[in-house]
TORTIDO-573429 format. One record per residue: residue in one letter; x, y, z of N, C-alpha, C in turn. Coordinates in pm, whole numbers, padded with zeros to 5 digits, always signed. Atoms other than C-alpha are relative to their C-alpha. Layout:
N
AXYZXYZXYZ ...
//
This chain:
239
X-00100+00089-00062-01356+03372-00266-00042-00144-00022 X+00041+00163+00019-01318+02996-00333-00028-00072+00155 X+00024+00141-00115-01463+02746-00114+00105-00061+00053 X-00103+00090-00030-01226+02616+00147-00020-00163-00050 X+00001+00125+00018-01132+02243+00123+00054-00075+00043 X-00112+00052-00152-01027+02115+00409+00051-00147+00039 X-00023+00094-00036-00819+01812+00547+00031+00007+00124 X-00004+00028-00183-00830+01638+00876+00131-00103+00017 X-00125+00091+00014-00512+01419+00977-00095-00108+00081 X+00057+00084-00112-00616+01101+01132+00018-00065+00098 X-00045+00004-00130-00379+01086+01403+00071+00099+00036 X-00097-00118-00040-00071+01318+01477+00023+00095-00124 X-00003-00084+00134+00051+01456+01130-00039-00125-00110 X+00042+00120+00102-00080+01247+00788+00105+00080-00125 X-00068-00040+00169+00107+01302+00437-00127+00031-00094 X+00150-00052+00088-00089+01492+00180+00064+00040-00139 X-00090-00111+00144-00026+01656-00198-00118+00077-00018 X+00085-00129+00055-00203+01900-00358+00003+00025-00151 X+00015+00000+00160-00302+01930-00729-00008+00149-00020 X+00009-00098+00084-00301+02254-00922-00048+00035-00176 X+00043-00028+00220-00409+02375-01292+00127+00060-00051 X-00095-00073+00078-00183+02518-01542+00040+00142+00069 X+00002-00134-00026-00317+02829-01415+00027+00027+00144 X-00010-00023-00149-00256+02753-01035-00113+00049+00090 X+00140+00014-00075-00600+02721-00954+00001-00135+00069 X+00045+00085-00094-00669+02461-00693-00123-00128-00082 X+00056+00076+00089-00783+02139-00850-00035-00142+00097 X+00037+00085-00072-00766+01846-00596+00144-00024+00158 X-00055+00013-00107-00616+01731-00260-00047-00110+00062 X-00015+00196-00045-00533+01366-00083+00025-00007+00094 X-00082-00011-00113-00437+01321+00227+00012-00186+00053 X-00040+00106-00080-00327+00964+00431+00068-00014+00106 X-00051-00012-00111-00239+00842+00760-00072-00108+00082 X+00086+00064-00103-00296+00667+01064+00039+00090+00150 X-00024-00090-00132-00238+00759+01425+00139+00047+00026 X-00152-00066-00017+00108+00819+01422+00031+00077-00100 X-00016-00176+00045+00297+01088+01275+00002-00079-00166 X-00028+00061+00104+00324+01005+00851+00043+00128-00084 X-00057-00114+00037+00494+01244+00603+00048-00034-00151 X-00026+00002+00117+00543+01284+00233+00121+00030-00018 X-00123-00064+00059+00927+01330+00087+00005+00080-00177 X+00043-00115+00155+00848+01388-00300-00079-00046-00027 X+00141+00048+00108+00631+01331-00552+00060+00020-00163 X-00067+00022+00198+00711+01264-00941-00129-00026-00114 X+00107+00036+00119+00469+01267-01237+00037-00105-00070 X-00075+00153+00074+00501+00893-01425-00061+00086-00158 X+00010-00027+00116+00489+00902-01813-00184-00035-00063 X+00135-00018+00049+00089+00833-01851-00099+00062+00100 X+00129-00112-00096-00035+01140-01559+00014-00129+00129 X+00002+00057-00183+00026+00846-01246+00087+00094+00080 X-00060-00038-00105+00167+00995-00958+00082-00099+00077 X-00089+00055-00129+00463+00869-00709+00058+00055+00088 X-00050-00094-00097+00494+00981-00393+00101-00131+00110 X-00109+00053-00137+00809+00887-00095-00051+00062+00139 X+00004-00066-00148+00796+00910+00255+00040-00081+00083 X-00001+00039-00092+00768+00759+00571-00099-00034+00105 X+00129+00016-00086+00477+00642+00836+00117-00049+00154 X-00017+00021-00113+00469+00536+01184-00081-00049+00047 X+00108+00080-00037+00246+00241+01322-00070-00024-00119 X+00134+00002+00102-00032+00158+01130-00042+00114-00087 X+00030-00137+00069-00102+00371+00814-00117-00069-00096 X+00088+00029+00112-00382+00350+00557+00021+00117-00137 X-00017-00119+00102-00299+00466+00194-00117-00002-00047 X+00159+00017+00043-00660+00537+00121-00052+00117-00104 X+00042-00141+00071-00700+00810-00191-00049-00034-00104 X+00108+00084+00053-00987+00622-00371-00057-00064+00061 X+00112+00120-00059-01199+00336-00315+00068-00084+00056 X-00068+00064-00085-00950+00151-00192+00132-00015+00058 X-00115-00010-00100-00711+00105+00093+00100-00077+00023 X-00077+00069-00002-00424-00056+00157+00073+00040+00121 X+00007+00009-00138-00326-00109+00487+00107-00079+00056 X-00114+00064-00048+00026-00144+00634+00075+00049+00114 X-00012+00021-00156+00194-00160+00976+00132-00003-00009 X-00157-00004+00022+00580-00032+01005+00059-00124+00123 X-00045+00154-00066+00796-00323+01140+00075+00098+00171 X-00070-00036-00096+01005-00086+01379-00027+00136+00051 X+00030-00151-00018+00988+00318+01439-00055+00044-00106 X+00033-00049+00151+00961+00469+01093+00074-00115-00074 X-00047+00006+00093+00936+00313+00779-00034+00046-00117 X+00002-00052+00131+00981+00372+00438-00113-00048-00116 X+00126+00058+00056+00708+00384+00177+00043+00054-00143 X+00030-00053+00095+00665+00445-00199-00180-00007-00049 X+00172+00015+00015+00295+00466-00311-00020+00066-00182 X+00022-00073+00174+00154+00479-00713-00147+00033-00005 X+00174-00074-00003-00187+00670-00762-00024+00007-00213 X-00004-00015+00158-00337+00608-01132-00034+00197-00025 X+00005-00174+00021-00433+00972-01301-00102+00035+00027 X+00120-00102-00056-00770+00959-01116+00016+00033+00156 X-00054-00041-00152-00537+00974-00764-00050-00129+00102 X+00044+00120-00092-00689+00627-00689+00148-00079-00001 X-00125+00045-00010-00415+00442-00506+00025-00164-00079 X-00018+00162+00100-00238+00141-00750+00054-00032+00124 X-00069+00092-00127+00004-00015-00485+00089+00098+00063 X-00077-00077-00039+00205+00100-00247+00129-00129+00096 X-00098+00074-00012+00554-00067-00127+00058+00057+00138 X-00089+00002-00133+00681-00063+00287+00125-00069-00036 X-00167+00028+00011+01069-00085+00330+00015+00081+00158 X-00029-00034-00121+01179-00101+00731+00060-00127+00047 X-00069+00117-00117+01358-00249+00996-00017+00020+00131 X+00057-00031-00136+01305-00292+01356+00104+00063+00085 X-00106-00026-00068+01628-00165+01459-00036+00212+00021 X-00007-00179+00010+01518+00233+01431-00082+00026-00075 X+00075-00071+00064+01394+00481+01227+00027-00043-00154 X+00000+00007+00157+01385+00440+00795-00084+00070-00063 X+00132-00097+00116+01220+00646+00519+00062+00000-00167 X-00035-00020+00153+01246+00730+00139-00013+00133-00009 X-00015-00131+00025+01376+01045-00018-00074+00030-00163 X+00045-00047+00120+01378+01153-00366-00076-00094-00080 X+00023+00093+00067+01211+00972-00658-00048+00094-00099 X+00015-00008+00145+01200+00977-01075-00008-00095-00016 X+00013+00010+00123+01166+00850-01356+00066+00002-00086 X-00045-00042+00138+01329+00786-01644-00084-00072-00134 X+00119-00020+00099+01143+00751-02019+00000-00147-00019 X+00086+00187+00016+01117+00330-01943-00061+00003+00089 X+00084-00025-00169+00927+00439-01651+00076-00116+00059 X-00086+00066-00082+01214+00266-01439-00037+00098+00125 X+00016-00123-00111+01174+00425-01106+00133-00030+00089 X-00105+00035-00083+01484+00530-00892-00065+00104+00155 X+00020-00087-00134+01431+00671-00522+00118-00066+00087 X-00141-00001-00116+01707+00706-00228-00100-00027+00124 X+00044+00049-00129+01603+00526+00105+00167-00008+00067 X-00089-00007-00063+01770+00542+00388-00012-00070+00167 X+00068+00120-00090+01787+00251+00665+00092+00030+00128 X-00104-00001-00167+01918+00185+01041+00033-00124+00027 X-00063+00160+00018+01989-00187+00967-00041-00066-00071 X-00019+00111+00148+01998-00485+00748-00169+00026-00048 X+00121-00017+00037+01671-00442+00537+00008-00086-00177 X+00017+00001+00095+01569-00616+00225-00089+00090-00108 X+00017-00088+00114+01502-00393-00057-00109-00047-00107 X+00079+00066+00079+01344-00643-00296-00167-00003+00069 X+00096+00003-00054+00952-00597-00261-00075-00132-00034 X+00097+00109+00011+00858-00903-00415+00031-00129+00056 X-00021+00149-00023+00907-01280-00363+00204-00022-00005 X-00126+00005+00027+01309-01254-00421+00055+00079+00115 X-00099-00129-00107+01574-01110-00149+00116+00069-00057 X-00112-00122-00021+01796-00801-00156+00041+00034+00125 X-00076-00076-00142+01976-00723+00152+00069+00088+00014 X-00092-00148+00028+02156-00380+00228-00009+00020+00116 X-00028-00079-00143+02310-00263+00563-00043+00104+00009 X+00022-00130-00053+02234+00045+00703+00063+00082-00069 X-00068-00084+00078+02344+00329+00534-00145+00078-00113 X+00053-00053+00103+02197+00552+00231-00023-00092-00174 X+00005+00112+00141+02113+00379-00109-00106+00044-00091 X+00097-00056+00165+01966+00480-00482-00036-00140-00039 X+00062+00123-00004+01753+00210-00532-00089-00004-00169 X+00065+00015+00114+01617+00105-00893-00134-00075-00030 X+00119+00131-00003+01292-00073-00944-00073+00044-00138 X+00057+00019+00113+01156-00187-01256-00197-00011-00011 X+00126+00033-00010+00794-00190-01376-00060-00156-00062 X+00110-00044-00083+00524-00350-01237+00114-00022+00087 X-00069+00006-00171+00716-00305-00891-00021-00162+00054 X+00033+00085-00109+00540-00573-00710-00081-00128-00113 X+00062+00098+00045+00520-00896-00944-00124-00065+00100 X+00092+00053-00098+00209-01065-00880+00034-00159+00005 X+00049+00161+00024+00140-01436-00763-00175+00002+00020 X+00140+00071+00013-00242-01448-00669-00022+00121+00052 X+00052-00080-00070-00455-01181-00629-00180-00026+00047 X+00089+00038-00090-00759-01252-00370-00089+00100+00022 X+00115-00087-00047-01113-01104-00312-00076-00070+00033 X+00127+00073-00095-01406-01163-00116-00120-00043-00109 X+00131+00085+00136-01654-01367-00353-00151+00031+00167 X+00085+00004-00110-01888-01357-00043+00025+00016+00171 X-00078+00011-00113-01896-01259+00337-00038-00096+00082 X+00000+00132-00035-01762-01486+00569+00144+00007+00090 X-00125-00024-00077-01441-01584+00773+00118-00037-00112 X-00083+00024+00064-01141-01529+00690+00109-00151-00051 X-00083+00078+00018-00961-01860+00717-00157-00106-00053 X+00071+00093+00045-01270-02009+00533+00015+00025-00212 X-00060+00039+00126-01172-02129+00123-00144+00104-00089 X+00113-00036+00044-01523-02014+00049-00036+00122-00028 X-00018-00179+00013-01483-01632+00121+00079+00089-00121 X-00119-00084+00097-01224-01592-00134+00004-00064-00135 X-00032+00028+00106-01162-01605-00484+00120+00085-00084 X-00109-00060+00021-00844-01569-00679+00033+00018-00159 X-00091-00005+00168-00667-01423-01057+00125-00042+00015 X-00112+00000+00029-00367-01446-01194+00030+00199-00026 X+00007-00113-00002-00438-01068-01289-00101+00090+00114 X+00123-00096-00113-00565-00758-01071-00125+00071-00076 X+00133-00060+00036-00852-00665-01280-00153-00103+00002 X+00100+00149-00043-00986-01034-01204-00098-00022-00138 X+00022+00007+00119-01063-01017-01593+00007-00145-00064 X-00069+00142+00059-00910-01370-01652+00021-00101+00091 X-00043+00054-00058-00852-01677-01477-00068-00035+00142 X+00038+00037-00170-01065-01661-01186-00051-00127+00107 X+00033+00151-00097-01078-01952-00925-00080+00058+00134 X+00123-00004-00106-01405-01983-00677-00043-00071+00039 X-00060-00062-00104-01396-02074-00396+00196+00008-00064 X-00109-00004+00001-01039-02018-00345+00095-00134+00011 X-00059+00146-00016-00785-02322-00378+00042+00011+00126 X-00038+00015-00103-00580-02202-00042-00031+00128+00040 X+00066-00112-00082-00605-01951+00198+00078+00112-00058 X-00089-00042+00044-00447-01639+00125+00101+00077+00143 X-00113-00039-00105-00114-01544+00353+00116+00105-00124 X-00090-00075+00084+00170-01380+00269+00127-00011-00115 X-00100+00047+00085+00366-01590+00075-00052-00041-00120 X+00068+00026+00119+00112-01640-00210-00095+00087-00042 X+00030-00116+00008-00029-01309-00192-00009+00130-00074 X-00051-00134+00027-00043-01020-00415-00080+00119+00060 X+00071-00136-00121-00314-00790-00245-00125-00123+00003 X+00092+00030-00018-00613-00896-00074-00116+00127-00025 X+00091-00121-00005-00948-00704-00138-00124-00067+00039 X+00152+00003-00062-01272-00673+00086-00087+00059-00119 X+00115-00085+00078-01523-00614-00164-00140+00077+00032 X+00096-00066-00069-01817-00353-00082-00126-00139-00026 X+00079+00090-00032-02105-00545+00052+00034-00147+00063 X-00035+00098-00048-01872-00779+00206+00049-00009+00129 X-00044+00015-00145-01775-00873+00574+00077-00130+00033 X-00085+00097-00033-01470-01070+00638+00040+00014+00124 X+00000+00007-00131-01416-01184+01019+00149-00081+00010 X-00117+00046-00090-01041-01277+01161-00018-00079+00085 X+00012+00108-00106-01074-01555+01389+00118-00131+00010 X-00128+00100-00051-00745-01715+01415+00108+00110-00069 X-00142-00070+00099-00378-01558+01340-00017-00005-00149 X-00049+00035+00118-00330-01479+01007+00100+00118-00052 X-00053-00088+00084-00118-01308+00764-00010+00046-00136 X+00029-00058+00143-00103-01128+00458+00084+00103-00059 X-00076-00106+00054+00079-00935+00188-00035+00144+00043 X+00057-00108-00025-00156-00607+00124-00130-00014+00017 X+00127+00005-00030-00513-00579+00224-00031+00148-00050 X+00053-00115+00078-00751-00351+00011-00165+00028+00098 X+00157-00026-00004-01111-00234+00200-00057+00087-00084 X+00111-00115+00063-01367-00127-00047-00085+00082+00052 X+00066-00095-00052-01585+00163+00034-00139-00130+00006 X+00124+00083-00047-01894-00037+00189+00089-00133+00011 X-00014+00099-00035-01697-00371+00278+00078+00020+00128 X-00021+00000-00124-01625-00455+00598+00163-00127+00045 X-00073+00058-00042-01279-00631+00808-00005-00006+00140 X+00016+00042-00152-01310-00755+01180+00102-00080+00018 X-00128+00131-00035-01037-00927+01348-00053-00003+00160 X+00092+00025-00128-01190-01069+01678+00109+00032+00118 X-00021-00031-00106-01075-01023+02010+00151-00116+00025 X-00101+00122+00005-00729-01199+02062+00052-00043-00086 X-00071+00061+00134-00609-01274+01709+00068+00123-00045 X-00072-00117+00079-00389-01070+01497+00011-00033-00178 X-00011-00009+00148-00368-00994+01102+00095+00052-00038 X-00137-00056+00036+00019-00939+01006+00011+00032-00099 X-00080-00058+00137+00109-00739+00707+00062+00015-00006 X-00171-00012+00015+00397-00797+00634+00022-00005-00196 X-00008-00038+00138+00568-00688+00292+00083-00199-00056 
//
């Protein structure tokens, strides 16, 4: 008999997939969540082995199926999520869509051979659609939604050069690209929020401290780096 391989939820129910072989042997398994209930709708194979999965969360969720996390906070009851995992299941980005008026989630999702991605969301009031810097607005109702690749143009993407506080220039350094291959500025020219944002990342061996309001697009913790938000302040993720 094979070795179980077990998952724990990390609050009420978490969203999970499950890998297989050709042969339907048991190959790997993911799971995500936070304390409230969270739930997978599909999943789609992309044209180079990535994965895309739909669903829905509730409160605070962490898509965490690699080294790093990304860490987002539904605006109202349920909202809607898409999430891209490269082909080693480590998570690329993942995209919240909600409103505070009710419940929201995402249904189906493909592919077609420009790796265009379409998925059906479905809202309980006015919600913009557009994930990046541009607005889309759409009432309530059902909607087949198109999104081109990369999903989530970037403007600046931010990591911890050293630990330190967050609203200090010194902690952070920024690309123009996410492999921080090119371009990199150190310290950081401004702080990073959410309007100049493409993900933030705690790098392992690093400890960034919250000590005044702030905000932010997505926030990444590396395995060994640390995030504190002090007593009385808050850290908004907002899409």
């Amino acid at each position: 008999m094979a070795a179980a391989y077990n998952l724990t939820s990390a609050g009420q129910s978490d969203g999970f997939f499950l890998k297989l072989n050709s042969n339907g042997t048991f190959s790997d398994a993911k799971r995500f969540g936070g304390l409230g209930n969270d739930y997978v709708s599909d999943i789609t194979l992309g044209n180079t082995g990535e994965l895309y999965l739909t669903g829905g969360f509730n409160g605070q969720v962490y898509f965490k199926t690699g080294v790093d996390s990304i860490v987002a906070t539904s605006t109202g009851g349920y909202d809607a999520f898409m999430l891209k995992l490269n082909n080693l299941d480590s998570v690329v980005w993942a995209v919240t869509t909600g409103t505070s008026a009710g419940n929201d989630g995402a249904g189906d999702i493909s592919l077609d051979n420009s790796n265009n991605i379409y998925t059906n969301y479905f809202f309980s009031d006015t919600v913009d659609c557009d994930p990046g810097p541009n607005v889309y607005k759409v009432a309530a109702g059902n909607y087949l939604v198109k999104y081109s690749q990369p999903v989530l143009p970037p403007s600046f993407y931010y990591r911890s050069r050293q630990s330190g506080n967050w609203n200090n220039l010194n902690s952070w350094e920024t690309s123009p690209v996410e492999d921080f291959s090119t371009g990199v500025v150190g310290p950081a020219a401004n702080l990073p929020n959410a309007s100049n944002t493409f993900s933030v990342i705690v790098r392992s061996g690093h400890s960034i401290t919250v000590t005044s309001n702030s905000t932010s697009h997505y926030v990444q913790i590396r395995t060994g780096g640390n995030l504190t938000i002090n007593t009385g302040f808050n850290l908004n993720i907002i899409k």
